[in-house]
PDB file of N, CA, C and O in Angstrom:
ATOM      1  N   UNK A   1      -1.168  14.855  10.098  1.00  0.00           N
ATOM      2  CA  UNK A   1      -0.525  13.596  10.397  1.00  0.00           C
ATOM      3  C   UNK A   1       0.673  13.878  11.305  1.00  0.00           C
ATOM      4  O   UNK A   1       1.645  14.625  11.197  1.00  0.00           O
ATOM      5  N   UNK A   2       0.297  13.093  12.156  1.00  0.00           N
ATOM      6  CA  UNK A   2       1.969  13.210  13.161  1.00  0.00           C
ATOM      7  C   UNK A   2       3.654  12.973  12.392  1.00  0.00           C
ATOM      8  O   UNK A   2       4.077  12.136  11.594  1.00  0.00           O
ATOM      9  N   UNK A   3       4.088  13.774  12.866  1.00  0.00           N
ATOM     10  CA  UNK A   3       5.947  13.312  12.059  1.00  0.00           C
ATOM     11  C   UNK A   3       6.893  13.005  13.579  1.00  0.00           C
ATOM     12  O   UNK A   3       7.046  13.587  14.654  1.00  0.00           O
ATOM     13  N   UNK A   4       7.302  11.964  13.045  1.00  0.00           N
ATOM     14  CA  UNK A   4       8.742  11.798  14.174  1.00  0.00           C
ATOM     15  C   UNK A   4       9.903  11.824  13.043  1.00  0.00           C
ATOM     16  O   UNK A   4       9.839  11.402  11.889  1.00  0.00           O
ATOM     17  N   UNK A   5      10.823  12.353  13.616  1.00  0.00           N
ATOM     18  CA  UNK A   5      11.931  12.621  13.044  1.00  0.00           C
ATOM     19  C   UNK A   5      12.617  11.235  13.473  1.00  0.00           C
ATOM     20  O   UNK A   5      12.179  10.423  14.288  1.00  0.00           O
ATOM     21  N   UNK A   6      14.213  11.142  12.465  1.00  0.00           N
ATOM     22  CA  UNK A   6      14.661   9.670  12.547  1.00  0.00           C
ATOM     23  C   UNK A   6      15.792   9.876  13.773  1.00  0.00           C
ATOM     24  O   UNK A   6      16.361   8.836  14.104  1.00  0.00           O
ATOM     25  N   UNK A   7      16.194  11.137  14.505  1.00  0.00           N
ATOM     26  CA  UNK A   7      16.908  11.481  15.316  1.00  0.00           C
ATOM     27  C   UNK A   7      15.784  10.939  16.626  1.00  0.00           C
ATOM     28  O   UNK A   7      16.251  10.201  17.493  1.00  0.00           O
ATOM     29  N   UNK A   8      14.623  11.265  16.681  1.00  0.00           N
ATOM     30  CA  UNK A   8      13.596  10.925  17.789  1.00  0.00           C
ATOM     31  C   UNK A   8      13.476   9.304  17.653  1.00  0.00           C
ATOM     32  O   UNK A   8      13.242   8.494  18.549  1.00  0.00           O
ATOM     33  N   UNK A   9      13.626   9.153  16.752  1.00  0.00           N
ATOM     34  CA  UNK A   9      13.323   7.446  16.261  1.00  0.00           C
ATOM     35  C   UNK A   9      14.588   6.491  16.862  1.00  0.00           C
ATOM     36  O   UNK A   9      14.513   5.410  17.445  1.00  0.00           O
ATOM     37  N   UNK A  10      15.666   7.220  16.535  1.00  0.00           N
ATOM     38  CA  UNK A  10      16.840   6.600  16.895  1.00  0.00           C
ATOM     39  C   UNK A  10      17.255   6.467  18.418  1.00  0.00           C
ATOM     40  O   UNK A  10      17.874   5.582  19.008  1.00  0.00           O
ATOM     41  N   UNK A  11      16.536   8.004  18.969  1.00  0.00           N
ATOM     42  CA  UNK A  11      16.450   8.469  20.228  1.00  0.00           C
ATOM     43  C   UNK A  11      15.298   7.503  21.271  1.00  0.00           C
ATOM     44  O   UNK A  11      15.446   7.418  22.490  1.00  0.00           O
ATOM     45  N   UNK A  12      14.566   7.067  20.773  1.00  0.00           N
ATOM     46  CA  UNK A  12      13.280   6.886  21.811  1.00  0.00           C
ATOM     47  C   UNK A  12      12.892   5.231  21.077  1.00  0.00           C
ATOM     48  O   UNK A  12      12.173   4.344  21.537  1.00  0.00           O
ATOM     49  N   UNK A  13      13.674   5.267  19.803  1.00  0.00           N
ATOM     50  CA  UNK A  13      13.068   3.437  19.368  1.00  0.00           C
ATOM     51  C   UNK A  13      11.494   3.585  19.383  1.00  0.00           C
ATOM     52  O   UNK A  13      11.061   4.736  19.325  1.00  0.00           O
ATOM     53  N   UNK A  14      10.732   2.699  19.445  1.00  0.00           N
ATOM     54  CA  UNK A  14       9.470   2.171  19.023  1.00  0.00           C
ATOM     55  C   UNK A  14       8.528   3.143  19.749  1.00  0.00           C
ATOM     56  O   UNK A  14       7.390   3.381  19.342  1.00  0.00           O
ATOM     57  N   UNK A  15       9.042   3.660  20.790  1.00  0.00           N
ATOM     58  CA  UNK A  15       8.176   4.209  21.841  1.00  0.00           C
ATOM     59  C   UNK A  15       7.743   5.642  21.154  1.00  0.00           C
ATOM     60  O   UNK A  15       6.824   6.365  21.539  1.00  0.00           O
ATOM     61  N   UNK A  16       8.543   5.854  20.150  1.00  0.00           N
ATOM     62  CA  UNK A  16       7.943   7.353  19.571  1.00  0.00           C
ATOM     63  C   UNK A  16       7.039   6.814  18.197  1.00  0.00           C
ATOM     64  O   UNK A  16       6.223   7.659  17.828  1.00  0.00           O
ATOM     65  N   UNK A  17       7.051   5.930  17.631  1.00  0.00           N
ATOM     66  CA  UNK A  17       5.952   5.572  16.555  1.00  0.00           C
ATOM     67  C   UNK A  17       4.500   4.977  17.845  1.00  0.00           C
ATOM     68  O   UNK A  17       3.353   5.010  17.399  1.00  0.00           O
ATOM     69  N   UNK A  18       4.654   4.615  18.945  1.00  0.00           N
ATOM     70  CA  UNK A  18       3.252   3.871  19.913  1.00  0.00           C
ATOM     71  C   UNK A  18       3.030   5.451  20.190  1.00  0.00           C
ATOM     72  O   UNK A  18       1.932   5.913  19.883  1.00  0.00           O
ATOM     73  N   UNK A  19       4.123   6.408  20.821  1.00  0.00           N
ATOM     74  CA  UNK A  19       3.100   7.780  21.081  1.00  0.00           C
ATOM     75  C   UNK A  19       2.411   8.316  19.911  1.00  0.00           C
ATOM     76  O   UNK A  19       1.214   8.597  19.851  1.00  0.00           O
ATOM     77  N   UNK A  20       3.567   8.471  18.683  1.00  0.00           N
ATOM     78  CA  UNK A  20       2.274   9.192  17.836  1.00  0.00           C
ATOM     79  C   UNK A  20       1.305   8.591  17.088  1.00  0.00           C
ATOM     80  O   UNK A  20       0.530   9.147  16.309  1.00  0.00           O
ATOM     81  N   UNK A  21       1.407   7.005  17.456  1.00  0.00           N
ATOM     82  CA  UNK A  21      -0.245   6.528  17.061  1.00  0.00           C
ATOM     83  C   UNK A  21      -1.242   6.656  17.621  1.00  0.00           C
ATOM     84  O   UNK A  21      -2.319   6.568  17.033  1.00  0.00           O
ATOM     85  N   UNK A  22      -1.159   6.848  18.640  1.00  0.00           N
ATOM     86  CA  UNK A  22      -1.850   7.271  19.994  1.00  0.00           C
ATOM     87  C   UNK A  22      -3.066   8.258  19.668  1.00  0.00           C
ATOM     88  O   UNK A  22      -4.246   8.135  19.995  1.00  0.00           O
ATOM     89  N   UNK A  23      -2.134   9.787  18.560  1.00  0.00           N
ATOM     90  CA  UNK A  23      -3.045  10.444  18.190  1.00  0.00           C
ATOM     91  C   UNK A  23      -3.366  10.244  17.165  1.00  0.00           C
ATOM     92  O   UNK A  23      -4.323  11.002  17.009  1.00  0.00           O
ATOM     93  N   UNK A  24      -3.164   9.494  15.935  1.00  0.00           N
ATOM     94  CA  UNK A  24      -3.889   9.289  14.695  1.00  0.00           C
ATOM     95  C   UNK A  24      -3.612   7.884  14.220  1.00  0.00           C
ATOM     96  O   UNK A  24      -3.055   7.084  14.972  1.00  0.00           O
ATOM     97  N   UNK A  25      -3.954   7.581  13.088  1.00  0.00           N
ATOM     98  CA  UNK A  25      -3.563   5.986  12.521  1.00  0.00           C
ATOM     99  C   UNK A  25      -2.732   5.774  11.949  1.00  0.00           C
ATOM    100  O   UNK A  25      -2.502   4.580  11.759  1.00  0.00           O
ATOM    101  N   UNK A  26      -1.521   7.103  11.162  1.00  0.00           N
ATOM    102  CA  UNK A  26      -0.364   7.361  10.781  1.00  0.00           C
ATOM    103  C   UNK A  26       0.200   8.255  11.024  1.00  0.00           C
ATOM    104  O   UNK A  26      -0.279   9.367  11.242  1.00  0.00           O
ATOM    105  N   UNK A  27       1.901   7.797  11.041  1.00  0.00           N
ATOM    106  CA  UNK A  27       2.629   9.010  11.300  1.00  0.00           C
ATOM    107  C   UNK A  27       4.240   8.837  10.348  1.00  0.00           C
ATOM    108  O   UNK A  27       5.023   7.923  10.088  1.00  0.00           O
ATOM    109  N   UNK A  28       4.140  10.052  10.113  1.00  0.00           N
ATOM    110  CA  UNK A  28       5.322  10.586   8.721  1.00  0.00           C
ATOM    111  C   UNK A  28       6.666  10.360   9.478  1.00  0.00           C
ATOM    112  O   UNK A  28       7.103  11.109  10.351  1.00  0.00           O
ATOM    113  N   UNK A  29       7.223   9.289   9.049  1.00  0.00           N
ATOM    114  CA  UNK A  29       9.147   9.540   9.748  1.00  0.00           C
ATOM    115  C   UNK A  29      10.186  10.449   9.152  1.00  0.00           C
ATOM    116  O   UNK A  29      10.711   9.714   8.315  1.00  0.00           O
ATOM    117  N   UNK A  30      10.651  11.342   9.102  1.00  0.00           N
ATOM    118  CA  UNK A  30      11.091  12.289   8.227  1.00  0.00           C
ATOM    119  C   UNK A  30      12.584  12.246   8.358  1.00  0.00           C
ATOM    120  O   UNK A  30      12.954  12.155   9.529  1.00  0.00           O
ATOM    121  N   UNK A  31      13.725  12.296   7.284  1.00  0.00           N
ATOM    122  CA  UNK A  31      15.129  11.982   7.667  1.00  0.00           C
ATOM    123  C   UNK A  31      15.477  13.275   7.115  1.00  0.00           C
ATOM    124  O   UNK A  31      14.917  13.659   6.088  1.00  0.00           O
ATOM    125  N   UNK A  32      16.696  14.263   7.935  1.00  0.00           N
ATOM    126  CA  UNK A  32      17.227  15.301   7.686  1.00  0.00           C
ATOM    127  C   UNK A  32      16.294  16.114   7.127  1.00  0.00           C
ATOM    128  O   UNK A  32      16.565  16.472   5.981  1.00  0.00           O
ATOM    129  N   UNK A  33      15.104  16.581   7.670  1.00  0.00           N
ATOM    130  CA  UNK A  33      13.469  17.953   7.749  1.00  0.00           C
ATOM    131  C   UNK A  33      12.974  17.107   6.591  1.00  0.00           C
ATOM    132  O   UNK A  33      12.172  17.922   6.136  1.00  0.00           O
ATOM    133  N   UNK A  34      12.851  15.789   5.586  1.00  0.00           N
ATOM    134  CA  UNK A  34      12.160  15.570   4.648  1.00  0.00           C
ATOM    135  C   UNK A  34      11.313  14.364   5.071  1.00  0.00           C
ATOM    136  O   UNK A  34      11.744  13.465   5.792  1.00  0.00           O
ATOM    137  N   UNK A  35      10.757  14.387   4.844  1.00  0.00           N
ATOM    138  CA  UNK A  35       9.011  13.472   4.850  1.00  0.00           C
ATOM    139  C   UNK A  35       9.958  11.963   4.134  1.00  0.00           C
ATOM    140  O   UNK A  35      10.702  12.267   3.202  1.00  0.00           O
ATOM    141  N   UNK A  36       9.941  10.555   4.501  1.00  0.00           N
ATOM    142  CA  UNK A  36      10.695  10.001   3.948  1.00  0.00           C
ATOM    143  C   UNK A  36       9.761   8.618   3.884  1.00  0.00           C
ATOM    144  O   UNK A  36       9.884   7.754   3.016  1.00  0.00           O
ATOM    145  N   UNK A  37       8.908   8.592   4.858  1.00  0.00           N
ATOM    146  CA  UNK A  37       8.132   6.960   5.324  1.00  0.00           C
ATOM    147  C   UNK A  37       6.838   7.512   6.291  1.00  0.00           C
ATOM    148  O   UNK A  37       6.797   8.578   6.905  1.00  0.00           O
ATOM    149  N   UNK A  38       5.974   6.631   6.242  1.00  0.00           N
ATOM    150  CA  UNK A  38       4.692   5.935   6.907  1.00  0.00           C
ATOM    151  C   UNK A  38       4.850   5.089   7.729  1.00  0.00           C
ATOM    152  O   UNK A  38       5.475   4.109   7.324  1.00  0.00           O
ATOM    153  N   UNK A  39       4.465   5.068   8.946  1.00  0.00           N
ATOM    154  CA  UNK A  39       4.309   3.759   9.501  1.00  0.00           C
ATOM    155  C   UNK A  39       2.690   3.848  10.184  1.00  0.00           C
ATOM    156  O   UNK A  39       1.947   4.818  10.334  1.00  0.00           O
ATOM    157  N   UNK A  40       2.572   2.866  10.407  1.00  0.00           N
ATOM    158  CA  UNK A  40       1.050   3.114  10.934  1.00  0.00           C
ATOM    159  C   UNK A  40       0.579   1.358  11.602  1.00  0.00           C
ATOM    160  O   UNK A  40       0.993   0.306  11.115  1.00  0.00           O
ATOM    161  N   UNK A  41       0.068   1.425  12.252  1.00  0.00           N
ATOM    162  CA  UNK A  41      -0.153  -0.449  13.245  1.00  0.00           C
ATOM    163  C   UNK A  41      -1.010  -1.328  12.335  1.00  0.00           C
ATOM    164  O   UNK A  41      -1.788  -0.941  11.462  1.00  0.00           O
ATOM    165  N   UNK A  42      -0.769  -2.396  12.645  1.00  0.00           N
ATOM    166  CA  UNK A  42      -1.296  -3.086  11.683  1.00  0.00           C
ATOM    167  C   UNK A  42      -2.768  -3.503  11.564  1.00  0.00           C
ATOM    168  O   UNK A  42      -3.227  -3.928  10.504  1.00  0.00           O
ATOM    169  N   UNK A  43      -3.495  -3.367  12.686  1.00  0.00           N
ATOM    170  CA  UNK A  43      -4.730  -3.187  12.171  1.00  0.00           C
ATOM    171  C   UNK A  43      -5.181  -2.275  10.911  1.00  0.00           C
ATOM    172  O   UNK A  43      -6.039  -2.437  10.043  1.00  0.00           O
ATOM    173  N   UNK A  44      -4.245  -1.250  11.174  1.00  0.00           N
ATOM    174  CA  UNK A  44      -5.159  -0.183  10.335  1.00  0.00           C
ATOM    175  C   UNK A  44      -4.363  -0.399   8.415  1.00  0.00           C
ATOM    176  O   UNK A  44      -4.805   0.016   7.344  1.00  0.00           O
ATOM    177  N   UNK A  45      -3.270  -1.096   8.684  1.00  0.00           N
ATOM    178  CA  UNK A  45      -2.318  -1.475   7.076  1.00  0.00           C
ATOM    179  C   UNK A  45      -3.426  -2.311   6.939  1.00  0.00           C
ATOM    180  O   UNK A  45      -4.264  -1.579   6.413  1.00  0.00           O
ATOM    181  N   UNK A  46      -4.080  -3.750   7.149  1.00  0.00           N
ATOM    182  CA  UNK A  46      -4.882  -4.632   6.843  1.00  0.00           C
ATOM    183  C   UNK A  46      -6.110  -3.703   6.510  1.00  0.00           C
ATOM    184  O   UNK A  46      -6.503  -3.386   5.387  1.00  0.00           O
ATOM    185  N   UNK A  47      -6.438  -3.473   7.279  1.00  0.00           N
ATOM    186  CA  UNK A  47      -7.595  -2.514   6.467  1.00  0.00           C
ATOM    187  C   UNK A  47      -7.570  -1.655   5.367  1.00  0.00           C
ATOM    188  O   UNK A  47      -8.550  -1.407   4.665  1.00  0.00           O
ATOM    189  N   UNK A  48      -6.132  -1.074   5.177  1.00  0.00           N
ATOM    190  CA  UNK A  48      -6.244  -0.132   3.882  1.00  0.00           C
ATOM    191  C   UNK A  48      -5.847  -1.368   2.813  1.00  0.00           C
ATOM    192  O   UNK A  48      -5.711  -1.086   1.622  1.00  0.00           O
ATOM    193  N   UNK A  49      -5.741  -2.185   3.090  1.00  0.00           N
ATOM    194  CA  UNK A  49      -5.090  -3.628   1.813  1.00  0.00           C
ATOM    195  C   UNK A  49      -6.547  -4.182   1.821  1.00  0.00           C
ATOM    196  O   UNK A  49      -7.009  -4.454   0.712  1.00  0.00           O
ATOM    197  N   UNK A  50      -7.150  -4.340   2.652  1.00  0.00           N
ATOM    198  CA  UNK A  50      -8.287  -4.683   1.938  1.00  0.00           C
ATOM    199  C   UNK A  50      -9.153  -3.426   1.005  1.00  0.00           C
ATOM    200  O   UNK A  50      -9.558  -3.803  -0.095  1.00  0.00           O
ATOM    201  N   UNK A  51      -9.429  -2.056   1.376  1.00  0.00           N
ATOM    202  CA  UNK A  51      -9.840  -1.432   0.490  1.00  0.00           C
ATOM    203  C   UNK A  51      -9.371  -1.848  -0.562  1.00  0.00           C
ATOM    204  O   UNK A  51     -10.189  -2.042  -1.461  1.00  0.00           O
ATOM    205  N   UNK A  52      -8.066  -2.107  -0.817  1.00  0.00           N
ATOM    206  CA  UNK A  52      -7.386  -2.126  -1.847  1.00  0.00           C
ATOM    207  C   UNK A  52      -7.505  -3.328  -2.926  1.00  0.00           C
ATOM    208  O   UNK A  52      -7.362  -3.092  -4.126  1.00  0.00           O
ATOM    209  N   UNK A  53      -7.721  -4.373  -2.533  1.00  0.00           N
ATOM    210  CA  UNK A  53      -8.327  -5.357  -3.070  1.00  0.00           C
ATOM    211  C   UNK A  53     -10.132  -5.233  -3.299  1.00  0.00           C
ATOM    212  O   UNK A  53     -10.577  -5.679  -4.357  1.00  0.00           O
ATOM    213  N   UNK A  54     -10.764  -4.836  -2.639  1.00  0.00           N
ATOM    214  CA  UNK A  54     -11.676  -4.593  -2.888  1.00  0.00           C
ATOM    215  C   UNK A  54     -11.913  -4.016  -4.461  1.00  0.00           C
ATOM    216  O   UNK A  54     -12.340  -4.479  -5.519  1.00  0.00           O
ATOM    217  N   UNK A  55     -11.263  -2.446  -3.869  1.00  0.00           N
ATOM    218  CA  UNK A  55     -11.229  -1.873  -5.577  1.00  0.00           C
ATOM    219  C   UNK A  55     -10.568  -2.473  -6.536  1.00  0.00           C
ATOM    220  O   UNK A  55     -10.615  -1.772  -7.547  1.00  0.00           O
ATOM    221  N   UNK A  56     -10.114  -3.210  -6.659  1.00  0.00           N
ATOM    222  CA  UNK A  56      -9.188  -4.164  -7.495  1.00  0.00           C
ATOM    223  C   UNK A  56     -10.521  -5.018  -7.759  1.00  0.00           C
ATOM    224  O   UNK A  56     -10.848  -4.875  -8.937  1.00  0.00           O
ATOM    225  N   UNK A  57     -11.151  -5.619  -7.260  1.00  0.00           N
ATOM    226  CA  UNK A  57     -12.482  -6.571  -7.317  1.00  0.00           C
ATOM    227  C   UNK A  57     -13.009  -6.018  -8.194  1.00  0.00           C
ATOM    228  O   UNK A  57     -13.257  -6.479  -9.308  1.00  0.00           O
ATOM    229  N   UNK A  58     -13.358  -4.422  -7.579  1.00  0.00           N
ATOM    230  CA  UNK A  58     -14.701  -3.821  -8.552  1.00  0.00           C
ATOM    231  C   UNK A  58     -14.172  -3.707  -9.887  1.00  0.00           C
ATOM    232  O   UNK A  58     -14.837  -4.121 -10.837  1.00  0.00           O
ATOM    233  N   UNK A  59     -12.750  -3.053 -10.090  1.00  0.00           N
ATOM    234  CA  UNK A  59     -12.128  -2.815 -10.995  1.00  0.00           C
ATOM    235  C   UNK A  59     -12.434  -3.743 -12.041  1.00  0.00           C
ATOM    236  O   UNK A  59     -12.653  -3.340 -13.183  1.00  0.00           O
ATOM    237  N   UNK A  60     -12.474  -5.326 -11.642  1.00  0.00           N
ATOM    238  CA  UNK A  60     -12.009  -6.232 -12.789  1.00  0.00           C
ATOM    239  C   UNK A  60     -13.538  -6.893 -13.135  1.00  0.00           C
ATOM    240  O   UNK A  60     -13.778  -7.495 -14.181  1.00  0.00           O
ATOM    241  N   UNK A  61     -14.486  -6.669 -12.087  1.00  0.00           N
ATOM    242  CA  UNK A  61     -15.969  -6.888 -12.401  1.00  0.00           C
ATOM    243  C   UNK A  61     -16.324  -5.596 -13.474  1.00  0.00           C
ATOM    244  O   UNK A  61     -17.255  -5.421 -14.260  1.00  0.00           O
ATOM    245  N   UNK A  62     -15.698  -5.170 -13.289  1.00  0.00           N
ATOM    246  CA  UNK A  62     -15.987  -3.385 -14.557  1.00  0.00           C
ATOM    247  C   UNK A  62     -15.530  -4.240 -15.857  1.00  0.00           C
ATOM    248  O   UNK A  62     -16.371  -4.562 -16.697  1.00  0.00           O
ATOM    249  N   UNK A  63     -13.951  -4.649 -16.011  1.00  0.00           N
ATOM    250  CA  UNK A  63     -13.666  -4.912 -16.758  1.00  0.00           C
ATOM    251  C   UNK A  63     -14.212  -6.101 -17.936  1.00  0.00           C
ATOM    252  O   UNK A  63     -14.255  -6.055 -19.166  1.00  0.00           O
ATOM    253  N   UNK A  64     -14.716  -7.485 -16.646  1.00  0.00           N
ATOM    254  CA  UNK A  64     -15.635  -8.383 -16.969  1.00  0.00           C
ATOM    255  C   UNK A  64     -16.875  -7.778 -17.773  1.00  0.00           C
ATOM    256  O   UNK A  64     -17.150  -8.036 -18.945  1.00  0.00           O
ATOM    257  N   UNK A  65     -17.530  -6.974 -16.968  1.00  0.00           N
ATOM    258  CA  UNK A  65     -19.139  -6.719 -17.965  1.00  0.00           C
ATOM    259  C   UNK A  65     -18.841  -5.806 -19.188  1.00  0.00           C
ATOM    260  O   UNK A  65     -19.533  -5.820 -20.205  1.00  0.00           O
ATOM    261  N   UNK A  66     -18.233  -5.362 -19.085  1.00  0.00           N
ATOM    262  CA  UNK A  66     -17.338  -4.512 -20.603  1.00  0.00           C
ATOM    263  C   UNK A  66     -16.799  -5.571 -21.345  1.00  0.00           C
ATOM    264  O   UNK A  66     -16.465  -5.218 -22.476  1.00  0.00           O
ATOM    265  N   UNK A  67     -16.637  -6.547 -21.131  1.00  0.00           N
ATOM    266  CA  UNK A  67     -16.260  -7.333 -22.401  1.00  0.00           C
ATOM    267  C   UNK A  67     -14.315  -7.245 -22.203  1.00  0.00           C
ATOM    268  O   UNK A  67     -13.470  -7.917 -22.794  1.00  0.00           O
ATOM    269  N   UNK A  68     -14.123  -6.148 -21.148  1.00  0.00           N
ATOM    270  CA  UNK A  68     -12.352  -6.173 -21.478  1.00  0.00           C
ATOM    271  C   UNK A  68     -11.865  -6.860 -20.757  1.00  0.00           C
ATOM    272  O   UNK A  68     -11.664  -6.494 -19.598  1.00  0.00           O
ATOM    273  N   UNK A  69     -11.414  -8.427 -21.324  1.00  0.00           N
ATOM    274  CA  UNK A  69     -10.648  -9.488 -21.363  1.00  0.00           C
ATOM    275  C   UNK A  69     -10.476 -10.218 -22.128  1.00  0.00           C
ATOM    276  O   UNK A  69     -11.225 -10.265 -23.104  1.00  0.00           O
ATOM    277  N   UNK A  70      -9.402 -11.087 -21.980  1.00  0.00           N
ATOM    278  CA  UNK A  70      -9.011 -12.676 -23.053  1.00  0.00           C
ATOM    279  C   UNK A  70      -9.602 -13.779 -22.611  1.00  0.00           C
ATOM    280  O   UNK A  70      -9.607 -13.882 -21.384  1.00  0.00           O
ATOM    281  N   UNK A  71     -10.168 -14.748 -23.287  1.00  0.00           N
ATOM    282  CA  UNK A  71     -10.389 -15.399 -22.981  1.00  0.00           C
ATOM    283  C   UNK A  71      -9.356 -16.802 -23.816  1.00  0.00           C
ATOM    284  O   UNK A  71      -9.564 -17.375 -24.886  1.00  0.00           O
ATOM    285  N   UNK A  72      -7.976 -17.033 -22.553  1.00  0.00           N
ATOM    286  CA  UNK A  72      -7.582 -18.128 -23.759  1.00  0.00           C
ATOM    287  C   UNK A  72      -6.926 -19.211 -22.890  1.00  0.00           C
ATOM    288  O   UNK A  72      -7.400 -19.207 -21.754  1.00  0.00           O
ATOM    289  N   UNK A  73      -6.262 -19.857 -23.028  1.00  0.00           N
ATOM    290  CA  UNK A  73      -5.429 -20.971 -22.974  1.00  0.00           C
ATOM    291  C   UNK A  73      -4.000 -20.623 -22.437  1.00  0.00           C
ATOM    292  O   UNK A  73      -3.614 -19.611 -23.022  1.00  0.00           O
ATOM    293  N   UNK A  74      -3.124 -21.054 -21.596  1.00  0.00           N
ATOM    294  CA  UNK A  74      -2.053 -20.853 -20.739  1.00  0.00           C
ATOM    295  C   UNK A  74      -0.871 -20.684 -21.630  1.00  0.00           C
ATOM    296  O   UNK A  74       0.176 -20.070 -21.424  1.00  0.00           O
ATOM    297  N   UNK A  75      -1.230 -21.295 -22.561  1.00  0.00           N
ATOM    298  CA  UNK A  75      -0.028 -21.406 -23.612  1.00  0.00           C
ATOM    299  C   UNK A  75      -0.439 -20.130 -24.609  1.00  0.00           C
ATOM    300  O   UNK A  75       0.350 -19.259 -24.975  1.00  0.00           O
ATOM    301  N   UNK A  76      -1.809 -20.216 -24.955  1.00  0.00           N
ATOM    302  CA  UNK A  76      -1.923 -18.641 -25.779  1.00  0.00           C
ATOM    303  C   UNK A  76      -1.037 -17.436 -24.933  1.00  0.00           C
ATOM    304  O   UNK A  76      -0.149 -16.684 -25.336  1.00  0.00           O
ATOM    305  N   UNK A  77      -1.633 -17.579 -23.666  1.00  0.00           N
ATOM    306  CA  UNK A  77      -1.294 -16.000 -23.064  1.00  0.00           C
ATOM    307  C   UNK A  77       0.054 -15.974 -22.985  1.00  0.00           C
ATOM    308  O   UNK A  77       0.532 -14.841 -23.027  1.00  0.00           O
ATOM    309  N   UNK A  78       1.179 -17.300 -22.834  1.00  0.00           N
ATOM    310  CA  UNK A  78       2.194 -16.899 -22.677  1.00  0.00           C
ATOM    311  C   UNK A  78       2.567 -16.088 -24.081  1.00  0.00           C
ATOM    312  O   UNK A  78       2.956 -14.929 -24.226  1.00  0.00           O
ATOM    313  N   UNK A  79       2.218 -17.454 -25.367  1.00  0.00           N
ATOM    314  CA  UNK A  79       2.668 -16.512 -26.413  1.00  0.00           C
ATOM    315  C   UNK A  79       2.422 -15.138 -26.480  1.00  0.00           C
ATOM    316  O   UNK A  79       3.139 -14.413 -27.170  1.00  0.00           O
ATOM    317  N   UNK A  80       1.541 -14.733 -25.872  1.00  0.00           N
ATOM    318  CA  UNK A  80       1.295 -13.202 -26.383  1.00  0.00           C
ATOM    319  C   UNK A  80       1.684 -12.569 -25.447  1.00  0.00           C
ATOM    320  O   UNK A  80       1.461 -11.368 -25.601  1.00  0.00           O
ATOM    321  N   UNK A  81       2.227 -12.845 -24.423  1.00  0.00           N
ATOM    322  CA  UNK A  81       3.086 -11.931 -23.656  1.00  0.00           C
ATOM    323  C   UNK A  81       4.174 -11.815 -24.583  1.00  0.00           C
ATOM    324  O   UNK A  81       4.612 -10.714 -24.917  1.00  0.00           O
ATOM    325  N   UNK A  82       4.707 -13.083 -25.086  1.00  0.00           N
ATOM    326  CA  UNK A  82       6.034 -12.636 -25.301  1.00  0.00           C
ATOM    327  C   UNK A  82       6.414 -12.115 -26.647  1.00  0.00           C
ATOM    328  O   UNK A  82       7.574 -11.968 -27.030  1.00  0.00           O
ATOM    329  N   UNK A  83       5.110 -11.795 -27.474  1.00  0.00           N
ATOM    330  CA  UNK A  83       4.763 -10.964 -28.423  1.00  0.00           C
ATOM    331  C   UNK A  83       4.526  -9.566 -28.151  1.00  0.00           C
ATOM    332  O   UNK A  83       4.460  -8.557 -28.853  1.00  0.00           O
ATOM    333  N   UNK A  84       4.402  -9.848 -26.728  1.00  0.00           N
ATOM    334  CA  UNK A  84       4.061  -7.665 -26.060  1.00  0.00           C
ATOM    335  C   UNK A  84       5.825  -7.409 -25.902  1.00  0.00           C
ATOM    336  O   UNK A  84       6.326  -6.292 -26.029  1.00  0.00           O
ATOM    337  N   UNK A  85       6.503  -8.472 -25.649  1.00  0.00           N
ATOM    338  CA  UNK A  85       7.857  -7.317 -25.364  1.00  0.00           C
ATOM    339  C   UNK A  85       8.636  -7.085 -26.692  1.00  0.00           C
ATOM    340  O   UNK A  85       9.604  -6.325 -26.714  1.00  0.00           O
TER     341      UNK A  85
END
């Protein structure tokens, strides 16, 4: 993964996150030699948020055919939230 440092960042503004997307779909901003942030264009954030919902989909269709859920009333679930704290 490409790294720009926050001295290059500060130095060059936007134009050093467009070069190093150039070569991959993310790149590491690093403050004083440490790895600190991601940035990456937004085509490619929308796409990893949808994986992400996706598996969240499958996740809760898992959970559905397993039987693991409530099935109740707006007022049940609050009560029992406020029986979980």
């Amino acid at each position: 993964m490409t790294g720009i440092s926050a001295n290059e960042l500060k130095t060059k503004g936007v134009l050093a996150i467009q070069t190093a997307l150039e070569q991959q779909t993310e790149a590491i901003i690093s403050v004083r030699g440490k790895d600190r942030f991601v940035v990456m264009n937004l085509t490619h954030y929308q796409y990893l948020r949808e994986c992400e919902l996706t598996a969240a989909l499958v996740e809760s269709n898992e959970d559905m055919a397993a039987g693991r859920y409530v099935k109740e009333s707006a007022e049940e679930h609050l009560a029992r939230l406020e029986r979980m704290e």
